[in-house]
DSSP file (Angstrom, degrees, kcal/mol; ACC not computed):
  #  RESIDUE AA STRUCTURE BP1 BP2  ACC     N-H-->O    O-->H-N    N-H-->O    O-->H-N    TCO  KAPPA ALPHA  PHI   PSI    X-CA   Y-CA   Z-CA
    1    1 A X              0   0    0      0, 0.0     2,-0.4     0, 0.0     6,-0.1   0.000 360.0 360.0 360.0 124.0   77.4  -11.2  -23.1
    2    2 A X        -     0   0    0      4,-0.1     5,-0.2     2,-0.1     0, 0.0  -0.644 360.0-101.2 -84.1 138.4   76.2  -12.4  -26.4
    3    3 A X     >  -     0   0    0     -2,-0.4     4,-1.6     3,-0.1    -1,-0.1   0.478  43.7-102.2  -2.0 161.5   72.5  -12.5  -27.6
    4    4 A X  T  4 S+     0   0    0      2,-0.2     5,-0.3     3,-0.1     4,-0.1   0.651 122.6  55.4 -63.1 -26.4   70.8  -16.4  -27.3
    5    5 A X  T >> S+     0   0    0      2,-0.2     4,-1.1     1,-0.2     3,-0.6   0.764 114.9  38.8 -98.4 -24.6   71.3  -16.7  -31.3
    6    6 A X  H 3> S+     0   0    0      1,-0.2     4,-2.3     2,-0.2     5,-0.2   0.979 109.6  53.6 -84.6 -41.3   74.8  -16.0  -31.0
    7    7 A X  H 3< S+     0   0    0     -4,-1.6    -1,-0.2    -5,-0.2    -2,-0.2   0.468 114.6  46.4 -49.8  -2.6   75.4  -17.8  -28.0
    8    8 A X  H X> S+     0   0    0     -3,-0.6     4,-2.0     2,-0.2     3,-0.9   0.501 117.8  42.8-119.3 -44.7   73.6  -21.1  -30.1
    9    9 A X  H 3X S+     0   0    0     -4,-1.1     4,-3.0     1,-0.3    -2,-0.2   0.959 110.3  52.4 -70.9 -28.8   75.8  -20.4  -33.3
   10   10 A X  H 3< S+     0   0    0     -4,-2.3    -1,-0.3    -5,-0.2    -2,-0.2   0.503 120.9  39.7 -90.9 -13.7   79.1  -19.8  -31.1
   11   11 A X  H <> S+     0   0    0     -3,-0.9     4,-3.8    -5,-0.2    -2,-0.2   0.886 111.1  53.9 -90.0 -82.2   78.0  -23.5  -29.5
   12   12 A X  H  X S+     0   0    0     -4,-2.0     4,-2.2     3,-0.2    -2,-0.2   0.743 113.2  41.0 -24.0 -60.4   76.9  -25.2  -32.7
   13   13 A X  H >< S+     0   0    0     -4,-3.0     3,-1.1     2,-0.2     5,-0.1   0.312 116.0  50.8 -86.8-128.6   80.6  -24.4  -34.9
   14   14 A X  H >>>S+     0   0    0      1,-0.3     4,-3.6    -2,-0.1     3,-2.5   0.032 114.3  49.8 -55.7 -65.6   83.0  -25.3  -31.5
   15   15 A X  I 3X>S+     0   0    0     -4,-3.8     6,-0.7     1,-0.2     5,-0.7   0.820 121.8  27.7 -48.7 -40.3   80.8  -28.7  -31.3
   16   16 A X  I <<5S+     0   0    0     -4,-2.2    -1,-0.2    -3,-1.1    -3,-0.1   0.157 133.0  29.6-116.6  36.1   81.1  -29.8  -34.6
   17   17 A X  I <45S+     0   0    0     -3,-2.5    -1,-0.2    -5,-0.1    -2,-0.1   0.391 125.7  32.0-136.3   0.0   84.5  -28.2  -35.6
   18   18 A X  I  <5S-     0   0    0     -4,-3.6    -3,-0.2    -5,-0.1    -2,-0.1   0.806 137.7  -3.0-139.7  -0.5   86.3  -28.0  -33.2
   19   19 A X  I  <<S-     0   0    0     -5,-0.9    -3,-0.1    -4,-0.5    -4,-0.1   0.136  79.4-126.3-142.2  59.2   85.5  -31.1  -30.5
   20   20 A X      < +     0   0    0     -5,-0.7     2,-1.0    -6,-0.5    -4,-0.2   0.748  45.3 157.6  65.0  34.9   82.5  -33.1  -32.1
   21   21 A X    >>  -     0   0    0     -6,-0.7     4,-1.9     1,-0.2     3,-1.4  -0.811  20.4-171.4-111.2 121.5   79.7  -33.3  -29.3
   22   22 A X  T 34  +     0   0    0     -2,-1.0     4,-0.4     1,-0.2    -1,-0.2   0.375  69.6  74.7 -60.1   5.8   77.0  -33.8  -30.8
   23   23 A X  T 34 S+     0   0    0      2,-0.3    -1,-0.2     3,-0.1    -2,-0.1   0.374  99.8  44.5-124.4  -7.1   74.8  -33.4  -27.8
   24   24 A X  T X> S+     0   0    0     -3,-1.4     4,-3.2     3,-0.1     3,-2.2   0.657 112.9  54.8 -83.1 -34.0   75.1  -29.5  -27.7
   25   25 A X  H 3X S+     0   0    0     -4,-1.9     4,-1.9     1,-0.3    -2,-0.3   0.900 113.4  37.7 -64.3 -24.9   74.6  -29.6  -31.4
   26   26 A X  H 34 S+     0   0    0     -4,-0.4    -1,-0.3     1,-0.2     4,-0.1   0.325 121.9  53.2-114.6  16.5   71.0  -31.8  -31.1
   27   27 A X  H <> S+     0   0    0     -3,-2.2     4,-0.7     3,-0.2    -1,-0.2   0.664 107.3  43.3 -99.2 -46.5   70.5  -29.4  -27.9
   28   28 A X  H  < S+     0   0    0     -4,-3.2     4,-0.2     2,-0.1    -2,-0.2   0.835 127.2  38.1 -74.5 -31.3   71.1  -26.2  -29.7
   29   29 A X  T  < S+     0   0    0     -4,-1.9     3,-0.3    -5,-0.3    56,-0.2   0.906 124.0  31.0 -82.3 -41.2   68.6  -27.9  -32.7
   30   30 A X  T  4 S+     0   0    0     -5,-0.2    -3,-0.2    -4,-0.1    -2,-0.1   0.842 101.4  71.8 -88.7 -31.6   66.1  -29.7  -30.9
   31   31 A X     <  +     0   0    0     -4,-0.7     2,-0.4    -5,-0.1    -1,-0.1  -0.013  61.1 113.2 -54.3 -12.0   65.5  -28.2  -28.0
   32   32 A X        -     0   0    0     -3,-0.3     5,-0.1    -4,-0.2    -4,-0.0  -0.699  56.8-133.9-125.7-170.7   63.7  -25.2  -28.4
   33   33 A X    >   -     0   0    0     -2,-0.4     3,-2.5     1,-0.2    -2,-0.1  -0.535  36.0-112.0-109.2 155.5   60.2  -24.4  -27.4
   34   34 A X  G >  S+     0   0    0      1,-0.2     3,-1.4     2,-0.1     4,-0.2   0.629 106.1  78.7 -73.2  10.5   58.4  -22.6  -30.4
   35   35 A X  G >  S+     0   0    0      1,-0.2     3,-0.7     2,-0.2    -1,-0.2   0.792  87.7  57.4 -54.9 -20.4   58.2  -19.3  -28.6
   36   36 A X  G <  S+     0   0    0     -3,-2.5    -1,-0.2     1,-0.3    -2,-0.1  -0.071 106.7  47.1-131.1  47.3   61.6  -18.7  -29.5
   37   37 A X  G X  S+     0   0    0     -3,-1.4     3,-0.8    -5,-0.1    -1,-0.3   0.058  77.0 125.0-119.4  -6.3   60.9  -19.1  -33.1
   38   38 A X  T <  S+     0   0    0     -3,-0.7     2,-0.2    -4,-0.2     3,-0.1  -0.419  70.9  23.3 -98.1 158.2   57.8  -16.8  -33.4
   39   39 A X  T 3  S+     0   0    0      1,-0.2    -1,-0.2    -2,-0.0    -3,-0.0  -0.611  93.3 111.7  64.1 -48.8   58.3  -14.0  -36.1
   40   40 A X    <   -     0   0    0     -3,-0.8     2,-0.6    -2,-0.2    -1,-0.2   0.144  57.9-146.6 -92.9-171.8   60.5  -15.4  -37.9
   41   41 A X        +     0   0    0     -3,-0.1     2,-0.3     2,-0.0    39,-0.2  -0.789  24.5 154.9-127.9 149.2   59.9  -16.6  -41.3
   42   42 A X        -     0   0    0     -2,-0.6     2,-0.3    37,-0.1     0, 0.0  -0.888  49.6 -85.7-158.7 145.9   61.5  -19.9  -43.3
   43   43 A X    >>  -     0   0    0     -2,-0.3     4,-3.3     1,-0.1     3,-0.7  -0.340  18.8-145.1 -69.4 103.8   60.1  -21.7  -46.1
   44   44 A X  H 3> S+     0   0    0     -2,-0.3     4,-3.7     1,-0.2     5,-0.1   0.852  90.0  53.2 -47.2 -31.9   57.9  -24.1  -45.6
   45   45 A X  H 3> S+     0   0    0      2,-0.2     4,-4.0     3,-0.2    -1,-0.2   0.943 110.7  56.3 -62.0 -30.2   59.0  -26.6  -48.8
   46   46 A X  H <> S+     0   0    0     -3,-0.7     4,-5.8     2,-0.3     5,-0.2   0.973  98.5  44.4 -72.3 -54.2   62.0  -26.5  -47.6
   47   47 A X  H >X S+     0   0    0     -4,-3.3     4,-1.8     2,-0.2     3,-0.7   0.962 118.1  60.6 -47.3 -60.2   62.0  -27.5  -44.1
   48   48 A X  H 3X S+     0   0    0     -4,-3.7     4,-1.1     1,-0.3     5,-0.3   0.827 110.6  36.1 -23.6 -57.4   59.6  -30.3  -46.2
   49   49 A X  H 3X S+     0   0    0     -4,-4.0     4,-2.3     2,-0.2    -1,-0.3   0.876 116.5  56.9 -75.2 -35.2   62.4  -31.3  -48.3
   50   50 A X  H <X S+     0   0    0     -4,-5.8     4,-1.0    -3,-0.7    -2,-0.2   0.968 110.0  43.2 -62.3 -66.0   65.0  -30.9  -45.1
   51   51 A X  H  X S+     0   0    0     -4,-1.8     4,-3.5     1,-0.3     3,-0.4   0.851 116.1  49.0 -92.6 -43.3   63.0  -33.4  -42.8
   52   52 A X  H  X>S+     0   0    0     -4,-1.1     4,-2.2    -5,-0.5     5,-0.6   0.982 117.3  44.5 -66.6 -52.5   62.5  -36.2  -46.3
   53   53 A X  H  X5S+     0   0    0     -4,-2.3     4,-0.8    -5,-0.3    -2,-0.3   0.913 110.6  54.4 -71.2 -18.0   66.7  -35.6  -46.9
   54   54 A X  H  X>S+     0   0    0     -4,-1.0     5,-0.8    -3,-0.4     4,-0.7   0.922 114.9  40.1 -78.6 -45.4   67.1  -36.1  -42.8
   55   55 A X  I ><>S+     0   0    0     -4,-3.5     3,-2.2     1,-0.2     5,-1.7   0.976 119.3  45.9 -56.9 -52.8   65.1  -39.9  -43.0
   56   56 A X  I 3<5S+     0   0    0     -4,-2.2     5,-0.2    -5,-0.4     9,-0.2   0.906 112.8  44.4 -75.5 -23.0   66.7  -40.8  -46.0
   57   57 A X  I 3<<S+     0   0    0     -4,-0.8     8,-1.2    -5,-0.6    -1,-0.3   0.563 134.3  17.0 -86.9  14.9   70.4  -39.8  -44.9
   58   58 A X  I X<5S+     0   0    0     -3,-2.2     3,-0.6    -4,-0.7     5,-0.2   0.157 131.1  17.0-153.4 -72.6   69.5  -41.7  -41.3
   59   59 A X  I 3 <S+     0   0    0     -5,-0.8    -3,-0.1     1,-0.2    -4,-0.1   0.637 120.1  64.0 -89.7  13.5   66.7  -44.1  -40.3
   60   60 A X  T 3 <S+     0   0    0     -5,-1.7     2,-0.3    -6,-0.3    -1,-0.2   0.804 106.3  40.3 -83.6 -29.1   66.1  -44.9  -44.2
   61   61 A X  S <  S-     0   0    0     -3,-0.6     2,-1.1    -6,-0.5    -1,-0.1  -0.754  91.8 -95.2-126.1 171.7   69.2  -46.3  -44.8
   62   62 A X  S    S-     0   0    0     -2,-0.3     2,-0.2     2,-0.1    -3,-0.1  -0.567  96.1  -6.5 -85.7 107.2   72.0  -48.6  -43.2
   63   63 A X  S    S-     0   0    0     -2,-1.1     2,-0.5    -5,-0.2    -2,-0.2  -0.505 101.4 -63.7 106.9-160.4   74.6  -46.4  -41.4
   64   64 A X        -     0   0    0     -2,-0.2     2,-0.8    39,-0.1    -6,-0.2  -0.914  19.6-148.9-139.0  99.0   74.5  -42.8  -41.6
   65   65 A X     >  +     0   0    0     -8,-1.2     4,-0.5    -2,-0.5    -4,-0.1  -0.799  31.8 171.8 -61.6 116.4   75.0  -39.7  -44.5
   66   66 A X  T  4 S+     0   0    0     -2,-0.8    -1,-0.2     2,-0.2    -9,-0.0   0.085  71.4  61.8 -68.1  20.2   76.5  -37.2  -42.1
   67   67 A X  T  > S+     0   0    0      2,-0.1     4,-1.1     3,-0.1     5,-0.5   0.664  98.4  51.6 -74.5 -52.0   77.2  -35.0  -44.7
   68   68 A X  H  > S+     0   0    0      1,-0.2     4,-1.5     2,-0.2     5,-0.4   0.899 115.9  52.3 -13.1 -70.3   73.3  -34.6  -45.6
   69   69 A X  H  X S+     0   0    0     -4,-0.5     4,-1.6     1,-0.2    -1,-0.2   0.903 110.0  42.5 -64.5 -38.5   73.3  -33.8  -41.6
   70   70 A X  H  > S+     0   0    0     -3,-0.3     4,-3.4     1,-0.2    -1,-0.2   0.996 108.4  51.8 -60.2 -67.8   75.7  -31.4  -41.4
   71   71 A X  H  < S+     0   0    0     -4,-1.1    -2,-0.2     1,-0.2    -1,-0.2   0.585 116.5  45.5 -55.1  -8.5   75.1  -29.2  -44.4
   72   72 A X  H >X S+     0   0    0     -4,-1.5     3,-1.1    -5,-0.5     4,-0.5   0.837 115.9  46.1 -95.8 -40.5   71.2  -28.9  -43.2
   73   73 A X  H 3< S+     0   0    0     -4,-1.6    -2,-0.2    -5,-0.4    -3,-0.1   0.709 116.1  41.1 -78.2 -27.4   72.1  -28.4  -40.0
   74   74 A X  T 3< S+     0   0    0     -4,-3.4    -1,-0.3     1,-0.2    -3,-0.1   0.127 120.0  48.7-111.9  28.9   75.0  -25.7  -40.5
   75   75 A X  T <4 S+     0   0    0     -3,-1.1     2,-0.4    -5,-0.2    -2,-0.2   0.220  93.0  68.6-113.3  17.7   73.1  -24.1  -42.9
   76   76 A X  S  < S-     0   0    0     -4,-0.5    -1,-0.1     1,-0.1     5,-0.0  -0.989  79.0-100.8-119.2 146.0   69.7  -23.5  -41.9
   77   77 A X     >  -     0   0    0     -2,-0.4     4,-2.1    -3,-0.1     5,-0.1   0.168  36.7-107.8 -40.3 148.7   68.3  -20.7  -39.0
   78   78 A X  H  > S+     0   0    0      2,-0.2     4,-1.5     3,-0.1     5,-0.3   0.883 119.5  56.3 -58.0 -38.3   67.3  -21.9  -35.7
   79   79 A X  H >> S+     0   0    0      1,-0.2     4,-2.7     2,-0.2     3,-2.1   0.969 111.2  44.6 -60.9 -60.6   63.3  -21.2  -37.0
   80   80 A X  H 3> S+     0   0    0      1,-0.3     4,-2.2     2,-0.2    -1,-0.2   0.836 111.3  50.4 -66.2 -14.9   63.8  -23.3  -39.7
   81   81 A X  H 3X S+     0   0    0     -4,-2.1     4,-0.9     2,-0.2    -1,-0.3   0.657 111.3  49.3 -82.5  -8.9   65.6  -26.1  -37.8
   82   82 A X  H << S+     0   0    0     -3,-2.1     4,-0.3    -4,-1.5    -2,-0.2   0.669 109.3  52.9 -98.5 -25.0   62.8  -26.2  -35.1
   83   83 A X  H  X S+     0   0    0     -4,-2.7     4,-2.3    -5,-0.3     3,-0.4   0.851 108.2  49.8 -79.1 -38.0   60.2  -26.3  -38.0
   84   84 A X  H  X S+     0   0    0     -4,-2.2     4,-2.5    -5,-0.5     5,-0.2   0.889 109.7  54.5 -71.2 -14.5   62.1  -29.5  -39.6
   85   85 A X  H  X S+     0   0    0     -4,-0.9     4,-1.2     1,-0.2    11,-0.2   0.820 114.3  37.9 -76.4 -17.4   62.1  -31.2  -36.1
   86   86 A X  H  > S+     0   0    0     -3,-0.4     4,-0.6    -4,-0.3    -1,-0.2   0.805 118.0  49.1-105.4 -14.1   58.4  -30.8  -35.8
   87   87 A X  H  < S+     0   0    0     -4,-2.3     4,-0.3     2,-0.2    -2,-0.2   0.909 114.6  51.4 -69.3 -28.4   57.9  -31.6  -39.6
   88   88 A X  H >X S+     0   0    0     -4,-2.5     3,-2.0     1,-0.2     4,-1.0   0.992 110.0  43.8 -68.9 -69.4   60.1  -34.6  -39.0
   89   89 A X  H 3< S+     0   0    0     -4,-1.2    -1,-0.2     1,-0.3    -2,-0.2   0.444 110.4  57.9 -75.1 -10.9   58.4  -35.9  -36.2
   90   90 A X  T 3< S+     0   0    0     -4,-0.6    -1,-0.3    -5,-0.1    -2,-0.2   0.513 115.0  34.1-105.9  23.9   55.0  -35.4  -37.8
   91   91 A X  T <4 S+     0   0    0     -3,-2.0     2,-0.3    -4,-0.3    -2,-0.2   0.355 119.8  50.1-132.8 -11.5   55.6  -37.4  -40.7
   92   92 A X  S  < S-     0   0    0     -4,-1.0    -1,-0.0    -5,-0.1   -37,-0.0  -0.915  78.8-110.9-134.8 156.8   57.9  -40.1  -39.1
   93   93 A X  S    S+     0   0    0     -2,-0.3     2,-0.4    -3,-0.1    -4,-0.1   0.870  93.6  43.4 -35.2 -49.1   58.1  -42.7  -35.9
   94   94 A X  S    S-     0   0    0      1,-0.1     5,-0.1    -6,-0.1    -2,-0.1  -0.925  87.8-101.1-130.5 160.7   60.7  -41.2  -34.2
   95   95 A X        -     0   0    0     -2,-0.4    -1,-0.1    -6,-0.1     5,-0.1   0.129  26.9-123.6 -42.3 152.7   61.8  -37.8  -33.2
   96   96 A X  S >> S+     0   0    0    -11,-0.2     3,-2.8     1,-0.2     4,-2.7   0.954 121.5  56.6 -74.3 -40.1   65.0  -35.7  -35.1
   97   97 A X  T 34 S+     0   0    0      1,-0.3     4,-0.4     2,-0.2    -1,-0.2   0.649 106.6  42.2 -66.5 -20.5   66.2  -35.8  -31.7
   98   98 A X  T 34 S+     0   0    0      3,-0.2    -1,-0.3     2,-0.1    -2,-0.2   0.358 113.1  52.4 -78.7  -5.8   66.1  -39.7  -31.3
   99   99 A X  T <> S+     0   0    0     -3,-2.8     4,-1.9     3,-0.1     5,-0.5   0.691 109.1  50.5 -93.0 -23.3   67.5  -40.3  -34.6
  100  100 A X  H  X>S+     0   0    0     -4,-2.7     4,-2.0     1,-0.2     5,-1.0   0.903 117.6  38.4 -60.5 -39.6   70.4  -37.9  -33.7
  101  101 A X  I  4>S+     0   0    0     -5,-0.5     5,-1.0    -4,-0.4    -1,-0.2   0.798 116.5  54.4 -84.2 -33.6   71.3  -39.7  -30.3
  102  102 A X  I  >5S+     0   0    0     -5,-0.2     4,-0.8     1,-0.1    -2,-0.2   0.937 119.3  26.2 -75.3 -66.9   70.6  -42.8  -31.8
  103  103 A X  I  <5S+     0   0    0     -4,-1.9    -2,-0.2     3,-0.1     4,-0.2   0.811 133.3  35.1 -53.7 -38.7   73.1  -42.5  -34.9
  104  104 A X  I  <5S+     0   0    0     -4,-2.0    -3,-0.2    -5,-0.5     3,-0.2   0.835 120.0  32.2 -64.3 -67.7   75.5  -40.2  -33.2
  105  105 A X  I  4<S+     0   0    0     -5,-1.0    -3,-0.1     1,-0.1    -2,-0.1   0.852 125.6  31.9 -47.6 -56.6   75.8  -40.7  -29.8
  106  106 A X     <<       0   0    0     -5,-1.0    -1,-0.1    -4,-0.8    -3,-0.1   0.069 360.0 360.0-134.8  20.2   75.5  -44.0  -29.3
  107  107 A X              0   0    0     -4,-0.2    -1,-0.2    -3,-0.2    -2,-0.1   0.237 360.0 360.0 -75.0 360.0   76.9  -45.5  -32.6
């Protein structure tokens, strides 16, 4: 049985290559609690600069970059994605997880 970070990564690429639900992907990103981030280390500018490129490729503009969302999303660590959801959501109205369902989901 594989590890939680493999079991998340082995989740992540079948939803979004090989049948699109977004709703494990904004499950595997949003969704976990920060205990099961603590040690590890990711750069803080960056998550800064990820969560400023996630408004502007979604609730800044009309319709939706979803490459911008992809390429942060399938390139950055679970630590560092759990730090842009809470930088995201302390700098903006709504949650990464309510712009994701809203622009994904329910577009």
């Amino acid at each position: 049985m594989p590890g939680p970070a493999r079991r998340d990564a082995v989740i992540f690429h079948e939803a979004l290559h090989t049948n699109i639900d977004l709703k494990a992907v904004t499950d595997v990103i949003c969704c976990r609690t920060p205990s099961q981030f603590e040690g590890l280390v990711f750069d803080q500018r960056l998550v800064e600069h990820d969560a400023k490129a996630l408004y502007k490729a979604g609730e800044k503009r009309l319709g939706t970059d979803e490459t911008t969302f992809i390429n942060i999303f399938g390139e950055r660590s679970r630590a560092h994605m759990a730090a842009v959801s809470s930088a995201y959501r302390n700098t903006n109205k709504n949650t990464l997880r309510k712009v994701i369902l809203a622009f994904f989901l329910y577009s």
